[in-house]
C-alpha positions in Angstrom: 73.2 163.6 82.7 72.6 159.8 81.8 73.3 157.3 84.3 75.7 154.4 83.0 74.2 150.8 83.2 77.5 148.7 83.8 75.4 145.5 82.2 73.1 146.1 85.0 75.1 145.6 87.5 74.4 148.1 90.3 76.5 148.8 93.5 74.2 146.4 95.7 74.3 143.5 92.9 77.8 143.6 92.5 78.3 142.6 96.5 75.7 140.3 96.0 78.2 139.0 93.1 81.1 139.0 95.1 79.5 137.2 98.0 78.6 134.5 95.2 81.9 134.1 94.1 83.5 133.8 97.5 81.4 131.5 98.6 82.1 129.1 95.1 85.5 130.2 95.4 85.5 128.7 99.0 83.2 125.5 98.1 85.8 124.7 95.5 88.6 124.9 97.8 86.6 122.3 100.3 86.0 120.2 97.1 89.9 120.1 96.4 90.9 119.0 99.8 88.0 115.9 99.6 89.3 115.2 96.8 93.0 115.4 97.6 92.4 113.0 100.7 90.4 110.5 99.1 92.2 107.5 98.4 91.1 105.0 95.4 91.9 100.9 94.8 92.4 98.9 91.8 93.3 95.4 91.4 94.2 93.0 88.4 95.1 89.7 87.5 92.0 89.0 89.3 93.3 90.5 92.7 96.9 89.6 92.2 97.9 92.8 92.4 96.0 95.7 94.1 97.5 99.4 94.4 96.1 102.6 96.0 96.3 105.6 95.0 95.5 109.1 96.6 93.7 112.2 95.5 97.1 114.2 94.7 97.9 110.8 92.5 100.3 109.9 94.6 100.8 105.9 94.4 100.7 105.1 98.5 100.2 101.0 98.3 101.0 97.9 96.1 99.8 94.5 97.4 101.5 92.0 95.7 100.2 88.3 95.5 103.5 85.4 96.1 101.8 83.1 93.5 102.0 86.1 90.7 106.2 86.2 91.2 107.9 84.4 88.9 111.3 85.2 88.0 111.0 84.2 84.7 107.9 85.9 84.1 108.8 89.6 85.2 106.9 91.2 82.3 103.8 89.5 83.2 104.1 91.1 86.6 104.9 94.6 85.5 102.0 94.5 83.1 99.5 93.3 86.2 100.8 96.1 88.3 100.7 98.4 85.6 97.5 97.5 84.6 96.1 98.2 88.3 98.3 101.8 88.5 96.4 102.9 85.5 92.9 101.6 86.9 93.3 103.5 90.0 94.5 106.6 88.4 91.3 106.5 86.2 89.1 106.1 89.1 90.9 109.0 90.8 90.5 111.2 88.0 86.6 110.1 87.2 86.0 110.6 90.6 87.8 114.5 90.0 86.0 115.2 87.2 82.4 114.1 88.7 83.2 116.4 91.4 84.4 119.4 89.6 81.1 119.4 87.2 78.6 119.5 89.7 81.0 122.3 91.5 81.0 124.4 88.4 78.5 123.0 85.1 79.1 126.0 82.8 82.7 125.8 83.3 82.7 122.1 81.4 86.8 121.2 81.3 88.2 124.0 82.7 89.1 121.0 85.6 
């Protein structure tokens, strides 16, 4: 009787798999947790305002210049420290996205 060829996968290849995906599985995981602890910083208005962010996007810091409060200019304000929210959050996720590509190149936006 023929032997079946499961796409040539054969008993010993499959651990060999299996190992491989473990250990990605595993890298991945690591990657996450960088990733989750790293902490980015964006300013605007020139350094007026500076936030941080974390890895879980989780705002954790708004530095607030005195000179940039005026109470009759709250819009300007909330646009600076909006401005700076958004800046960090796109370094966060760049730096996310970076990370997850070199983790797994043929899996391009899965992340």
């Amino acid at each position: 009787m023929a032997r079946q060829n499961f796409g040539g996968f054969g008993g010993g290849n499959m651990q060999q798999l299996m190992r491989q995906a473990q250990k990605m599985q595993q890298q991945l995981q690591e990657a996450q947790e960088k990733l989750d602890e790293a902490e980015y910083e964006a300013a605007s208005g020139g350094g007026m305002v500076s936030v941080k962010i974390n890895g879980k996007r989780e705002l954790t810091s708004i530095v607030i210049d005195p000179q940039v409060v005026d109470p009759d200019d709250i819009e300007m304000l909330q646009d600076l420290i909006q401005a700076a929210v958004n800046e960090a959050l796109r370094k966060g996720e760049e730096a996310r996205e970076a990370t997850m590509s070199r983790m797994a190149p043929g899996m391009g936006g899965l992340f």
